[in-house]
Z-matrix of the N, CA and C atoms (Angstrom, degrees):
N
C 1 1.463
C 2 1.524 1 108.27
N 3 1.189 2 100.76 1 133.72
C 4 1.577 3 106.76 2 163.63
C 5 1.715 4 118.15 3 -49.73
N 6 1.473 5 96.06 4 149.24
C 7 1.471 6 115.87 5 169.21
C 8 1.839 7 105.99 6 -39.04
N 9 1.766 8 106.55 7 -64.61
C 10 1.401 9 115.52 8 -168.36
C 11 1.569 10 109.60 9 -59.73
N 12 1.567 11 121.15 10 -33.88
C 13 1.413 12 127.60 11 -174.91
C 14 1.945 13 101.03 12 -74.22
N 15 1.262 14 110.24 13 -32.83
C 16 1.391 15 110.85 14 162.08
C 17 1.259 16 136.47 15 -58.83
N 18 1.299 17 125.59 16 -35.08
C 19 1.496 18 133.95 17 154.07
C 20 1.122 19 118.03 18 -75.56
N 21 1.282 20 143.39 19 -30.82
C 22 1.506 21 141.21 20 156.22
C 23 1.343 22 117.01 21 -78.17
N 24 1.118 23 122.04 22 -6.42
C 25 1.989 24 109.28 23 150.88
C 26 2.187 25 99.82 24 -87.75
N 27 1.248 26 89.36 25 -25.32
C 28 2.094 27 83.03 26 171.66
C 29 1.258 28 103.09 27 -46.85
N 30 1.147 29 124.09 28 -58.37
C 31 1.631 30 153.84 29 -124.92
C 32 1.820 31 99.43 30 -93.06
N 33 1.215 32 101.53 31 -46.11
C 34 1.513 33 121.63 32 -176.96
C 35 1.868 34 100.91 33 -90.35
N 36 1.150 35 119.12 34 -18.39
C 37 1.355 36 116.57 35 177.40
C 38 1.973 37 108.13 36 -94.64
N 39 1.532 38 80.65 37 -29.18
C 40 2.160 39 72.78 38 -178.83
C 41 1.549 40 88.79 39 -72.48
N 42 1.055 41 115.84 40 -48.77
C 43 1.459 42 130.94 41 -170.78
C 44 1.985 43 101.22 42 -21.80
N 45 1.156 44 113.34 43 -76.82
C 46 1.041 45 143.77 44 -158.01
C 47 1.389 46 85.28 45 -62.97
N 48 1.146 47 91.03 46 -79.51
C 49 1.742 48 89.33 47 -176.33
C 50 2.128 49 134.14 48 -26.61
N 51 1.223 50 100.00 49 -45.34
C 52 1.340 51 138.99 50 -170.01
C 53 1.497 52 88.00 51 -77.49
N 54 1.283 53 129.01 52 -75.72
C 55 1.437 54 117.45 53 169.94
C 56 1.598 55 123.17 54 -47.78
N 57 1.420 56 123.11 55 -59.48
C 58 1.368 57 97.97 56 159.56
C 59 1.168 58 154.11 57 -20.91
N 60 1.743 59 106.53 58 -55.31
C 61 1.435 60 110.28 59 156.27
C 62 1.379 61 133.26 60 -54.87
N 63 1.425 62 106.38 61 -20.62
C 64 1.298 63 120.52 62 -160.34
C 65 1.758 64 86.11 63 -90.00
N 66 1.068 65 135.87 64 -36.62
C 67 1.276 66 146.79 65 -167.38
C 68 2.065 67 100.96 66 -64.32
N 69 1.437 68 82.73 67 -56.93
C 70 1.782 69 101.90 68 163.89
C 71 1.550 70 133.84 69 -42.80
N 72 1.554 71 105.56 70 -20.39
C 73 1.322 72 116.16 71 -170.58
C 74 1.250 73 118.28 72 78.71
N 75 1.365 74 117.43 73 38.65
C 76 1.583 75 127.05 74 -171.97
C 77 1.605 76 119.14 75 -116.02
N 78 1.330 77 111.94 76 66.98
C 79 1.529 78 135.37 77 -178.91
C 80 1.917 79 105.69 78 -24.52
N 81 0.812 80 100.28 79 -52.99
C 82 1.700 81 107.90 80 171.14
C 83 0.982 82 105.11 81 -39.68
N 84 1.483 83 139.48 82 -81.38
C 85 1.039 84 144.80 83 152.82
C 86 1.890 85 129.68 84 -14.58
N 87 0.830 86 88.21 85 -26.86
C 88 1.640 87 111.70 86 -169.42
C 89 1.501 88 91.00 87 -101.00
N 90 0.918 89 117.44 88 -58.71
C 91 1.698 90 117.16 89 -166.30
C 92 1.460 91 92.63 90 -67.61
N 93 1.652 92 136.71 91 -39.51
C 94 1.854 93 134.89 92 178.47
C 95 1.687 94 94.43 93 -59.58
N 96 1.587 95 117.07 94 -60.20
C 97 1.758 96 106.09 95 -174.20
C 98 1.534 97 113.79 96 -55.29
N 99 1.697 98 118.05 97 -41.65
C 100 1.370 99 98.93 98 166.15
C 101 1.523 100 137.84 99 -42.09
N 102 1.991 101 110.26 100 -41.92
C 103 1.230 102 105.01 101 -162.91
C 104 1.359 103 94.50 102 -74.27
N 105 1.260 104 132.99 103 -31.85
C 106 1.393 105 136.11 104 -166.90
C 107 1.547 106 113.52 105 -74.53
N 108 1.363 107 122.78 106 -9.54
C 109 1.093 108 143.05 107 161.66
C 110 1.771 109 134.74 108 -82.37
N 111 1.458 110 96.10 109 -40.58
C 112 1.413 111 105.79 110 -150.95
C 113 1.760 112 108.71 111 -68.67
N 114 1.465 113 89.37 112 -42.75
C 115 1.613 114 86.12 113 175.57
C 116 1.489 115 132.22 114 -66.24
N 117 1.508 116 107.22 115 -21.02
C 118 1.615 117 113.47 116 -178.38
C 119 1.183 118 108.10 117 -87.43
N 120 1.500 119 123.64 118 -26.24
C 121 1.535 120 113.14 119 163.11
C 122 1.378 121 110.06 120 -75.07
N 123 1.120 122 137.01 121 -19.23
C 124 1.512 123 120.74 122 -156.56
C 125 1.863 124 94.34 123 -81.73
N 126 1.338 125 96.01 124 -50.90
C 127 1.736 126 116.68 125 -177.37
C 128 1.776 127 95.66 126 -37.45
N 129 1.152 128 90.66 127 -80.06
C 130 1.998 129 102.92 128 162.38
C 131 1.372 130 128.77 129 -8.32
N 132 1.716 131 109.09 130 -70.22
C 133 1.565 132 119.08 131 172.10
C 134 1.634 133 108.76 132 -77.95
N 135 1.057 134 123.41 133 -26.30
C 136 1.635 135 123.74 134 -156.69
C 137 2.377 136 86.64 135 -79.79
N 138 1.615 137 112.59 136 -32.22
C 139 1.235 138 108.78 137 -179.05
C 140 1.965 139 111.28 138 -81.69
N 141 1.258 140 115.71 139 -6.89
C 142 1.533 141 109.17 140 166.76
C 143 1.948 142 113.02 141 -113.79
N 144 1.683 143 97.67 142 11.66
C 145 2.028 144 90.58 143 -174.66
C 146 1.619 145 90.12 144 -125.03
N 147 1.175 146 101.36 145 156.28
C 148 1.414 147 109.88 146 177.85
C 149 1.655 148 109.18 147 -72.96
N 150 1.189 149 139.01 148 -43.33
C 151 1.056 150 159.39 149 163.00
C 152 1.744 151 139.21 150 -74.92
N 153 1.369 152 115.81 151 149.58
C 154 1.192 153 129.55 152 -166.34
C 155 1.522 154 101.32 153 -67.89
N 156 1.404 155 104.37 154 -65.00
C 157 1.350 156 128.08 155 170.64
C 158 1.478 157 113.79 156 -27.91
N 159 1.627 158 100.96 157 -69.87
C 160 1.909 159 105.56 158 -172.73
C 161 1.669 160 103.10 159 -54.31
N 162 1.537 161 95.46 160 -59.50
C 163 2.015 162 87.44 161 175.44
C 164 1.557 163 116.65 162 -18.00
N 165 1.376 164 94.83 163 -76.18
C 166 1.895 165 108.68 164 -172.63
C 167 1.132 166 107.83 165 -55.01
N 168 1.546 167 139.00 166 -23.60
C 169 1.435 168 105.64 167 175.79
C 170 1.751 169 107.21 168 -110.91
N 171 1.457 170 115.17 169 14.64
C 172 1.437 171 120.00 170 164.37
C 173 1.684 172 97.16 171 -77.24
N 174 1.079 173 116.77 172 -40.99
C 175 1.857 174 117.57 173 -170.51
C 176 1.536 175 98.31 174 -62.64
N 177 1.672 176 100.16 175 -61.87
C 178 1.647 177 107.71 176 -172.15
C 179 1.912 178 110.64 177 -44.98
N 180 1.031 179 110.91 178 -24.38
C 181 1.812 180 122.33 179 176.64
C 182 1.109 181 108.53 180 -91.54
N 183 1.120 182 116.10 181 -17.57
C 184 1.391 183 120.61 182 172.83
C 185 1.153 184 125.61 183 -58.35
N 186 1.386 185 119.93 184 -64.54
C 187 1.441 186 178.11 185 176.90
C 188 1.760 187 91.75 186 -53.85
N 189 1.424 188 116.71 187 -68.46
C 190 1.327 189 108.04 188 176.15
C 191 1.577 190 120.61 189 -82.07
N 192 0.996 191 124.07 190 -13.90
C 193 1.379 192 115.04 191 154.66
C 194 1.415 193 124.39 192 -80.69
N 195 1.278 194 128.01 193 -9.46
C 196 1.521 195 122.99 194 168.07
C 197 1.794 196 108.98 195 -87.06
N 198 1.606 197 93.65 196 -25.34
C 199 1.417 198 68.28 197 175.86
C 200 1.576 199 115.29 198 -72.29
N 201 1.385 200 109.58 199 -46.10
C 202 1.887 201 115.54 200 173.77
C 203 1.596 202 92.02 201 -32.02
N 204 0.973 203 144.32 202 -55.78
C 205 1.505 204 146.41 203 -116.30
C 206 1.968 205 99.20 204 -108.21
N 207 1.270 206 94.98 205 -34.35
C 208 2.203 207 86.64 206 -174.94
C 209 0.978 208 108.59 207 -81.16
N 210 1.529 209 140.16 208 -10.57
C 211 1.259 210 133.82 209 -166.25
C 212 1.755 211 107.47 210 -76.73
N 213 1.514 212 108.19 211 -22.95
C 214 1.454 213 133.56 212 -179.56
C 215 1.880 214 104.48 213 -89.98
N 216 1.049 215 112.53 214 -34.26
C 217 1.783 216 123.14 215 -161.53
C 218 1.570 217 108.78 216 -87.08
N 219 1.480 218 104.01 217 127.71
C 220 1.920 219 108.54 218 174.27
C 221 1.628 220 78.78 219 -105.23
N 222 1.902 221 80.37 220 147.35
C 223 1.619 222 106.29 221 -179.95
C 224 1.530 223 98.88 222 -91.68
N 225 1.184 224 106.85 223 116.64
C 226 1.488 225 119.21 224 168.10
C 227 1.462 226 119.68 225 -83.25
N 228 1.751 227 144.61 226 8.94
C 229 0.928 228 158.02 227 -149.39
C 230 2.067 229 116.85 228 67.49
N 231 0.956 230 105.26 229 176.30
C 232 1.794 231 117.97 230 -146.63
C 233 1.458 232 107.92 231 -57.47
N 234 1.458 233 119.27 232 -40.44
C 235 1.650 234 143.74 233 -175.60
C 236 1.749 235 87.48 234 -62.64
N 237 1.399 236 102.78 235 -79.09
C 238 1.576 237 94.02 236 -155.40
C 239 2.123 238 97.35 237 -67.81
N 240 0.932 239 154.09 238 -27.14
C 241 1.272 240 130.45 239 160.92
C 242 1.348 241 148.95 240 -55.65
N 243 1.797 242 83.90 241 -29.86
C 244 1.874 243 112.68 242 157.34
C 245 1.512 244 91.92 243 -53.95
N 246 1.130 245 132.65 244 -61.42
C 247 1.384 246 140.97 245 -136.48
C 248 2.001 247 103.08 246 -68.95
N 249 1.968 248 97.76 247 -49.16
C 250 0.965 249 110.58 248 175.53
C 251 1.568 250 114.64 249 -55.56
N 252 0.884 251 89.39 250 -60.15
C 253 1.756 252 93.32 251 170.17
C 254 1.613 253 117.24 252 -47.35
């Protein structure tokens, strides 16, 4: 396997991992997928809301509906969870 196919099974293995816990009720965990999250959604919502404001509390809903939402969700690898998200 390639070098690049080697960091994207990393990527897909923290991945997995990180949701599990998160599945577990393990806020730590949850608070690492946020930081690894927060900026690509914000970038995301801030390009369909007119505002700074609406962004941050489309993420902040975000954020609390995924958590309601993984305890129910199998990780299918990084694409389709990005997706879920």
């Amino acid at each position: 396997m390639n070098r690049n196919g080697d960091l994207q099974n990393s990527e897909d293995n923290e991945l997995a991992e990180l949701i599990s816990a998160c599945q577990d009720g393990d806020q730590e965990a949850f608070h690492i997928l946020f930081d690894k999250l927060n900026d690509r959604l914000f970038l995301y919502a801030l390009s369909h809301v007119k505002s700074r404001d609406e962004a941050l509390d489309m993420v902040q809903e975000t954020f609390i509906e995924l958590w309601k939402a993984l305890p129910k969700a199998s990780y299918m690898g990084d694409k389709a969870f990005y997706g879920f998200v």
